[in-house]
C-alpha positions as CSV (number, residue, x, y, z in Angstrom):
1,X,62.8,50.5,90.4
2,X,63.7,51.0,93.9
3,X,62.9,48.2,96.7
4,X,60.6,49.1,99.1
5,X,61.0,47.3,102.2
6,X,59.1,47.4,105.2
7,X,60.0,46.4,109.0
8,X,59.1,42.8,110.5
9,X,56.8,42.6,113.1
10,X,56.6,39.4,115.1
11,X,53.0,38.2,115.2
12,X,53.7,37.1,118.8
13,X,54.8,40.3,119.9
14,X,51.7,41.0,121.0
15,X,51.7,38.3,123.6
16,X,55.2,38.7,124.7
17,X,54.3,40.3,128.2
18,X,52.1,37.6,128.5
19,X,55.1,35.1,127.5
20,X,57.6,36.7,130.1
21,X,55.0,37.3,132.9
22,X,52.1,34.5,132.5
23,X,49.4,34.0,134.5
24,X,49.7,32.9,138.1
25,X,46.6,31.0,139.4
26,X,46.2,29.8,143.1
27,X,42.9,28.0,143.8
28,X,43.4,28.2,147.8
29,X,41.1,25.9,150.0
30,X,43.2,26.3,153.4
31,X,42.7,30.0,154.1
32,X,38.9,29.8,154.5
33,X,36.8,26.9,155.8
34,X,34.1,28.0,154.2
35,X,34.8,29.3,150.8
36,X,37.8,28.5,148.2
37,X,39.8,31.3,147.5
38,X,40.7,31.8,143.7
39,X,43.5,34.0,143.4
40,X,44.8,35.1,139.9
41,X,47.9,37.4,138.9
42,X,48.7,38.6,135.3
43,X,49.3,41.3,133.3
44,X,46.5,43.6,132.4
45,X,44.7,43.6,129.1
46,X,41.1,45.4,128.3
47,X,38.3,42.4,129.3
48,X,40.2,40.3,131.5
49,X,38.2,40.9,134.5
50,X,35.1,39.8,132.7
51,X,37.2,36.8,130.9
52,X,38.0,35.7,134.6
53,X,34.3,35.7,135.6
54,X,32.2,34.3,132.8
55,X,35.2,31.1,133.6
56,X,33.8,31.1,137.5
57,X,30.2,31.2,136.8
58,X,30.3,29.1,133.9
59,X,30.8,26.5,136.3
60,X,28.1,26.7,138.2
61,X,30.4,28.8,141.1
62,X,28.9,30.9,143.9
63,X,30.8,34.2,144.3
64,X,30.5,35.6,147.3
65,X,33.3,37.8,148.0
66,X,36.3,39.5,145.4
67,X,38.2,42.1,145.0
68,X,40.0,43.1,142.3
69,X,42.6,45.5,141.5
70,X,43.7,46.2,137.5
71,X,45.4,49.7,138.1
72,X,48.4,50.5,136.2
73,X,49.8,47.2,133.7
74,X,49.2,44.3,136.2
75,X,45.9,42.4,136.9
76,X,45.3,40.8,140.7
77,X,41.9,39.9,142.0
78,X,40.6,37.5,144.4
79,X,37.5,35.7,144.5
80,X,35.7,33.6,147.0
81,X,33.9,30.8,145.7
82,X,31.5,27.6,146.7
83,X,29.7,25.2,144.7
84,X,26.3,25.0,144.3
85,X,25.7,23.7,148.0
86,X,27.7,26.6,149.5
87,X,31.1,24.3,150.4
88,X,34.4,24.2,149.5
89,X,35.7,23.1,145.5
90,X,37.0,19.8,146.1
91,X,36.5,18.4,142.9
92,X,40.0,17.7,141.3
93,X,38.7,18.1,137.9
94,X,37.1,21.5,138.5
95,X,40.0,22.6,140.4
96,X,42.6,21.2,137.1
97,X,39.8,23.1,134.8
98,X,40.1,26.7,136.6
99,X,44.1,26.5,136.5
100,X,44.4,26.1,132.9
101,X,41.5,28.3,131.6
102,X,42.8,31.2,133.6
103,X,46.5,29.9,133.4
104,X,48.9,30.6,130.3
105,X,47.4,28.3,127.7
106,X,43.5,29.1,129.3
107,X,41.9,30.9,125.9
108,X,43.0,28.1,123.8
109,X,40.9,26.1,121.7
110,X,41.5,22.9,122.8
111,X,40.6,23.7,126.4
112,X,37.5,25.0,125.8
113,X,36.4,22.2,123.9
114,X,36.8,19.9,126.3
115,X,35.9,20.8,129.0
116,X,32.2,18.7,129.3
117,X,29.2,20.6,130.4
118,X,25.8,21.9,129.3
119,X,26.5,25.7,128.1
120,X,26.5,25.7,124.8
121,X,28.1,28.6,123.9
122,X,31.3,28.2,125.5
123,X,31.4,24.3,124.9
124,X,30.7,22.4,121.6
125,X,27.3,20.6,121.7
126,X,28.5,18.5,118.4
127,X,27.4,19.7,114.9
128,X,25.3,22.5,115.0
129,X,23.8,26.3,113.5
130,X,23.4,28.9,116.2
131,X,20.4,31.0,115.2
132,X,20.3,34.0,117.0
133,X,16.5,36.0,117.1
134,X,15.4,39.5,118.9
135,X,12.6,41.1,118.3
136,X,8.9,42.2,120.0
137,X,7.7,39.9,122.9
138,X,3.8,38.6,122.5
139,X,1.8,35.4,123.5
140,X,2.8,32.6,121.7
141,X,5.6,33.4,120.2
142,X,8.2,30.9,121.5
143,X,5.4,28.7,120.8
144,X,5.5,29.7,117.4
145,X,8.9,30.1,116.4
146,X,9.8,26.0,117.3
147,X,6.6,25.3,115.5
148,X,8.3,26.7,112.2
149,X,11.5,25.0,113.1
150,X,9.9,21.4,113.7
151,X,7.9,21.8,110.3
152,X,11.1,22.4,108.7
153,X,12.7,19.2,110.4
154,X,14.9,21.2,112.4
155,X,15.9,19.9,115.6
156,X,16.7,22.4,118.9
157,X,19.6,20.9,120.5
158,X,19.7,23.7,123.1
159,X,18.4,27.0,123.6
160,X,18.1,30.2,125.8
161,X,15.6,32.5,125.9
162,X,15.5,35.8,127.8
163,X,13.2,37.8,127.9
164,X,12.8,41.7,129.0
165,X,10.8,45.1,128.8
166,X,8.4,43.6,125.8
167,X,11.6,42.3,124.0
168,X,12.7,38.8,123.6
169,X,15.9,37.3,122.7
170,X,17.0,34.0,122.1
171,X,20.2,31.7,120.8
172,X,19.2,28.3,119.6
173,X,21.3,25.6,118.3
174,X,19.9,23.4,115.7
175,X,20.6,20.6,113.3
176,X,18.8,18.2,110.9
177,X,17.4,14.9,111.3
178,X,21.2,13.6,110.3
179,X,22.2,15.3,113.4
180,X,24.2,17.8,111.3
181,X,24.6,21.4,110.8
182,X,22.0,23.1,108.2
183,X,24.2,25.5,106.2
184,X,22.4,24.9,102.6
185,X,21.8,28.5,101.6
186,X,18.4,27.5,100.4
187,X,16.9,25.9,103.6
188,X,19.0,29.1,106.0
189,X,17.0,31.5,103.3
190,X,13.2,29.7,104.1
191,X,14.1,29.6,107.8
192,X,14.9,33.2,107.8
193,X,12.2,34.3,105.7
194,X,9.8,32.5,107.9
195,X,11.1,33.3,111.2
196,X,11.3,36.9,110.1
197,X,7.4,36.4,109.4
198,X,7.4,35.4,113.0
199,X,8.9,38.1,114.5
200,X,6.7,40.5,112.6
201,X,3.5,39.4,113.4
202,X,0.8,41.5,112.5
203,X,3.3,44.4,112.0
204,X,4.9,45.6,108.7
205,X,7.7,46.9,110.1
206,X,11.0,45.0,109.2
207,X,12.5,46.3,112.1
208,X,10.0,44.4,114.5
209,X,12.6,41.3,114.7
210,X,16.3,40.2,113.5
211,X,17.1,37.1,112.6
212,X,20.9,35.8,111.9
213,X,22.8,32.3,112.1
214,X,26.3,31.5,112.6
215,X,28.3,28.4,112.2
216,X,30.7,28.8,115.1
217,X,31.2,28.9,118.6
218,X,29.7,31.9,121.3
219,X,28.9,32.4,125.1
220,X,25.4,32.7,125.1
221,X,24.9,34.3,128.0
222,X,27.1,37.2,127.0
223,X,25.5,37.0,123.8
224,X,21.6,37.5,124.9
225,X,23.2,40.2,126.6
226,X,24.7,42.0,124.0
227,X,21.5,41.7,121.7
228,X,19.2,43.3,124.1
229,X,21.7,46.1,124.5
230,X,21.9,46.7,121.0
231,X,18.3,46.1,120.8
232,X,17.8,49.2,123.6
233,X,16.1,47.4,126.0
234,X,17.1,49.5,129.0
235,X,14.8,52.0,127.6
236,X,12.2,52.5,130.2
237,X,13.7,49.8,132.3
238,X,11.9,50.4,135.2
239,X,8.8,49.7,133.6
240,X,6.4,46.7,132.3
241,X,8.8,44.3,130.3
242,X,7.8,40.9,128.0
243,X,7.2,37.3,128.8
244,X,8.7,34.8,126.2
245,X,5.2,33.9,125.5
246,X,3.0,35.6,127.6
247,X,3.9,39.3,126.6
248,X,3.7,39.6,129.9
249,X,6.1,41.4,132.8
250,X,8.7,39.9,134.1
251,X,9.7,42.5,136.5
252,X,9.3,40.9,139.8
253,X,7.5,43.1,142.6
254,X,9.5,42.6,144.9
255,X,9.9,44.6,148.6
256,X,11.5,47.4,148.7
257,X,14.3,46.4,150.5
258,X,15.0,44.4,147.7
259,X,14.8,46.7,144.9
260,X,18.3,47.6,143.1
261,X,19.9,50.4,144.3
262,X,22.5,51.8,142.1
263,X,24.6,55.2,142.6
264,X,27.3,56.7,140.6
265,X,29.6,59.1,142.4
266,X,33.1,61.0,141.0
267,X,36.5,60.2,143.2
268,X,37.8,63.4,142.3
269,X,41.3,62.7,143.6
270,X,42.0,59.4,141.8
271,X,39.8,59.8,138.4
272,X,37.8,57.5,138.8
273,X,33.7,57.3,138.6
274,X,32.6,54.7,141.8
275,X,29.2,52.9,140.9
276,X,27.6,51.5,143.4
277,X,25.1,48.4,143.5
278,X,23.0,46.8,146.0
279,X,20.1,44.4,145.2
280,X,19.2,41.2,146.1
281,X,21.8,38.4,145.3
282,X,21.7,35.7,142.8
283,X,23.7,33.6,140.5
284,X,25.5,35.3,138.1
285,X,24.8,38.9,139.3
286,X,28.6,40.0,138.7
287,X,28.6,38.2,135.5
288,X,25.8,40.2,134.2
289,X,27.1,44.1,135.7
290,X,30.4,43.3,134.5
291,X,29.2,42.3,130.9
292,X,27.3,45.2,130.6
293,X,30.1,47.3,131.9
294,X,32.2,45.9,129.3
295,X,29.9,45.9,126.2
296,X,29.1,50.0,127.2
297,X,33.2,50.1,127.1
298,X,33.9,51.0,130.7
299,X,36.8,49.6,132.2
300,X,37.2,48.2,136.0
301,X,40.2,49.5,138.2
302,X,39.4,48.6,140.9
303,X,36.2,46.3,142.6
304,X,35.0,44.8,145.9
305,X,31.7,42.5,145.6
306,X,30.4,41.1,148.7
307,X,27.6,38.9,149.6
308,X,25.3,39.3,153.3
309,X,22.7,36.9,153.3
310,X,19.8,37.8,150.8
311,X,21.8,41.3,149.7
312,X,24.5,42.0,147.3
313,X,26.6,45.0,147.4
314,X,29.0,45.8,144.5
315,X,31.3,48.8,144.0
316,X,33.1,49.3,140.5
317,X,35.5,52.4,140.1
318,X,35.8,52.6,136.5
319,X,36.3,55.5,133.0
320,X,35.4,54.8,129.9
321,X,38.2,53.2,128.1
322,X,39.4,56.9,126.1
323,X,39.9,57.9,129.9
324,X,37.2,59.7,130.5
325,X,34.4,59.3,133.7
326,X,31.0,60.0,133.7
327,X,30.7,63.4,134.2
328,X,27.6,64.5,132.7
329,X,23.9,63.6,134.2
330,X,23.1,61.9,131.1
331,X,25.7,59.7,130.9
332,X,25.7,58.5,134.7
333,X,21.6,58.1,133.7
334,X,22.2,55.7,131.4
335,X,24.8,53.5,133.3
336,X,22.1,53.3,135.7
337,X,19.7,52.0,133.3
338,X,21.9,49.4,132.0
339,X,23.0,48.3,135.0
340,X,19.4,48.2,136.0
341,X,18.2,45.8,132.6
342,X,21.5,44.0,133.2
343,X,19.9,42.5,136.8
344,X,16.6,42.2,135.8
345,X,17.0,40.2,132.5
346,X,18.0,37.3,134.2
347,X,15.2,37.8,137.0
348,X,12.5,35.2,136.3
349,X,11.0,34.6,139.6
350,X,8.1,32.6,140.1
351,X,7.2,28.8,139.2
352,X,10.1,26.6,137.0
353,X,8.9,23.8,135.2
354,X,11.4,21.1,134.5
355,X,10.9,18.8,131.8
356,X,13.2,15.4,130.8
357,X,12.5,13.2,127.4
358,X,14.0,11.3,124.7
359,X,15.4,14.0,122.2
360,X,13.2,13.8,119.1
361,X,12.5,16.9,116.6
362,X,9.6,19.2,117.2
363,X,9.9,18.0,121.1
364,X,10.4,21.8,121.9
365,X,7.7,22.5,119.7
366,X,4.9,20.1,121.8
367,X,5.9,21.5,125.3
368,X,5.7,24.9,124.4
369,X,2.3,24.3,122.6
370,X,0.9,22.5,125.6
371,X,2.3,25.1,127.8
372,X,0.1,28.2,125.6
373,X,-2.7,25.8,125.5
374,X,-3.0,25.6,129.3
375,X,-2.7,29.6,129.4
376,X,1.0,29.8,130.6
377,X,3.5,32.2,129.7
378,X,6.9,31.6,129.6
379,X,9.4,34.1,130.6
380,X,12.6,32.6,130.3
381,X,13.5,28.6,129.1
382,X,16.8,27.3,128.7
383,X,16.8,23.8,126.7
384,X,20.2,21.4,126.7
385,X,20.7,18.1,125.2
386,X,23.0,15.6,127.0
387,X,23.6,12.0,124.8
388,X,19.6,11.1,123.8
389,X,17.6,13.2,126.5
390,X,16.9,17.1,126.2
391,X,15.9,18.6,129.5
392,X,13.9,21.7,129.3
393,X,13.8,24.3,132.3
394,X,10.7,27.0,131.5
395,X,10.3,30.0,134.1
396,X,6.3,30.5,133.7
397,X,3.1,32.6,134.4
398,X,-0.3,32.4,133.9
399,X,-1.9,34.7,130.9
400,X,-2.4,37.4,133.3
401,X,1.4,37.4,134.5
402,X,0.2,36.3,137.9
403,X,1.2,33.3,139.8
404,X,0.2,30.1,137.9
405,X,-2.6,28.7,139.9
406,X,-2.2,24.8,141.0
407,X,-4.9,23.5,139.1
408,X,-3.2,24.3,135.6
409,X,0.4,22.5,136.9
410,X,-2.0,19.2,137.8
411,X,-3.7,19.5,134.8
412,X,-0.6,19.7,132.8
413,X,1.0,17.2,134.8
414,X,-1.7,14.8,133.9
415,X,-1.4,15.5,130.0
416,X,2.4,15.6,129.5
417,X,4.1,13.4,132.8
418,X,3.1,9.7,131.2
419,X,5.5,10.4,128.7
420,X,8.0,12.8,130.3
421,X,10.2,13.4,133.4
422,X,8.2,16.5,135.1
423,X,8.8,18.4,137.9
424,X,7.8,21.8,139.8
425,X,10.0,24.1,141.8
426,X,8.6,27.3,143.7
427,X,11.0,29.8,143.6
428,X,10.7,32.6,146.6
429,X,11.0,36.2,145.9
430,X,11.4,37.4,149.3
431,X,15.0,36.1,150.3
432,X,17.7,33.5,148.5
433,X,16.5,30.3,148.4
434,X,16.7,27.6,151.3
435,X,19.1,24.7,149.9
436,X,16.5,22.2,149.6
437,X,15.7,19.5,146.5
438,X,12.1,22.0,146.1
439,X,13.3,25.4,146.1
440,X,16.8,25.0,145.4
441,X,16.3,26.7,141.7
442,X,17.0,29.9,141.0
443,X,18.6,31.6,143.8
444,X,21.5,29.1,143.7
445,X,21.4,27.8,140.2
446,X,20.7,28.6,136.3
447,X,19.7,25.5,134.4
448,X,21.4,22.6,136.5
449,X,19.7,19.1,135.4
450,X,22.0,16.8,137.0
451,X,19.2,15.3,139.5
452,X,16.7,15.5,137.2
453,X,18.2,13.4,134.4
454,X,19.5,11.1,137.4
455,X,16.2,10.3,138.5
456,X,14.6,10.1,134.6
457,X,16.9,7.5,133.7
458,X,16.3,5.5,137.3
């Protein structure tokens, strides 16, 4: 018989550009006084603008300026950055932690795992099941879903939950009363059944909600994005969306000045389709357009993003990644909508409750009880755990999806704040928030608890 042999190809071949040409990374605080500029040169390869980002606003970084340029094999952008109080990034150990996740060894394991912080898809939050849910929004249902997982001695180490356009999705990490990961196909069976039961509702359509768990590592953020784009939420995005309890809006009516503005136009003489963005400016708004940019399969050439005062304008010259640009009416329709979902998901403007205790199973479950009990809808929560205290951060309404009336918040301090840390943050619609310890939330920061456990454990 004849011997059959076949070429050898180097497994590392793949990164060999990378090898001869790594990553060059300059985090630069002597060219601005105001900002740190974060400079990063390498060769090209399909996501890296979005690989670079998620890294910068993972860490709780302010862009305000960057511009990027991926055209032809090599990948150069520059970003201006602050921290949270709008300075300079002193901190050494920030500064080591952005040179080696964007230098040569940066999308290792090792460095990920390390690095401390409270996102729990990125960073490991110690022995855990991700269980990832999406289905119809309605009152009561966060409520409802960490009853199920408290009766079944689960216990929510963190959480996000988005909501958007009547949908809700959420990742929540969970493990037993042992503190370790449920992956007994018995007990993952009852909790889906149940949860599925959940989702459903009244409804005998199985298509209502979607339930799934996962053993291993993700960036939730990107995630919850991903799931309501598969889920088609962008459908009638302009329209009445979902509370994560409430059913309830949470579009914010906000000015008209402030209302996104997005344009697609065709550069005829380079190729390229130029989409356009202006809106109001938050944490995390290139994060989100350049996610959704990414998970529709469009690639960035070229960029500038820029930040004056309570506006954003961002400019993206992109194709799709067979070559092509958005030529027809429907296509450049549907970027717009995307786009449009992309910004608003993370919109949750309004009153944030922040919440402090001793971790214990089934706490998730008593806030968010007390929470529907005293008619208030939640439209997004985020929940971390840091050593024995979770810290819960609930964007709410009333039943109505109006503003939650000061009564309720007294009456709710009075029932839960003689056993928890509680406090109340008004977060303004109009403009970006003044840097003060009362409205400091959203318009500069996600879920940020560093205060608050600082002053539950004085």
């Amino acid at each position: 018989m004849a011997r059959v042999c076949s070429p050898y190809f180097d497994p590392e071949y793949e990164n060999l550009s990378t090898r001869i040409n790594p990553p060059r990374v300059c985090v630069d605080n002597s060219s601005c006084s105001d900002c740190t500029l974060v400079k990063v040169d390498s060769v090209n390869k399909p996501g890296i603008l979005l690989e670079v980002v998620q890294v910068l606003t993972d860490l709780d970084l302010i862009i305000t300026k960057a511009y990027i340029s991926s055209d032809g094999g090599w990948f150069m952008d520059v970003f201006h950055v602050t921290d949270q109080q709008g300075k300079q990034i002193t901190d050494r150990k920030t500064i080591d932690h952005i040179e080696k996740a964007l230098g040569p060894k940066g999308h290792t394991t090792e460095v990920v795992k390390t690095w401390p912080g409270k996102r729990v898809g990125v960073h490991s939050v110690g022995d855990h099941t991700a269980i990832e849910l999406i289905g119809r929004d309605r009152p009561g249902l966060l409520s409802e879903i960490s009853a199920v997982l408290a009766d079944l001695h689960f216990n929510v180490v963190a959480a996000e939950v988005w909501t958007h356009n009547r949908r809700i999705a959420c990742v929540l990490y969970v493990n037993d009363t042992t503190s370790q990961p449920v992956d007994h196909p018995t007990r993952l069976s009852t909790i889906e059944e149940r949860l599925k039961n959940i989702l459903r509702g009244c409804e005998d359509d199985d298509n209502v909600g979607h339930t799934s768990f996962s053993m291993g590592f993700t960036h939730v953020d990107r995630r919850l994005h991903q799931m309501l784009f598969a889920d088609r939420d962008y459908e009638g995005s302009g329209g009445h969306g979902g509370g994560g309890g409430g059913g309830l809006s949470n579009e914010v009516d906000f000015p008209a000045c402030f209302q996104p503005k997005i344009t697609i136009e065709r550069w005829e003489e380079k190729g390229y389709s130029v989409v356009s963005v202006r809106c109001k400016d938050r944490a995390k708004l290139m994060f989100d357009i350049v996610c959704t940019l990414t998970d529709m399969e469009y690639v960035v050439f070229h960029a500038t993003i820029s930040s004056d005062g309570p506006y954003a304008s961002q400019e993206y010259y992109i194709r799709h990644m067979d070559g092509c640009t958005l030529d027809t009416e429907g296509e450049k329709e549907r970027v717009v909508k995307c786009i449009h979902a992309a910004i608003r998901r993370r919109v949750s403007e309004g009153l944030r409750l922040e919440l402090c205790a001793k971790d214990r199973v089934g706490l998730l479950s008593e806030v968010t009880r007390i929470l529907r009990e005293n008619g208030l809808s939640v439209i997004r929560a985020g929940v971390s755990t840091i050593g024995e205290q979770a810290m819960n951060v609930f964007y709410v309404r009333d039943s109505s999806g109006n503003s939650v009336d000061i009564q309720k918040i007294e009456a709710l301090r009075k029932e839960i704040g003689h056993t928890m840390m509680f406090n109340v943050k008004k977060v303004p619609t109009s403009s970006k928030a003044p840097e003060t310890s009362e409205t400091s939330g959203w318009a500069k920061t996600s879920f940020f608890f560093g205060n608050l456990l600082e002053r539950f454990l004085a």
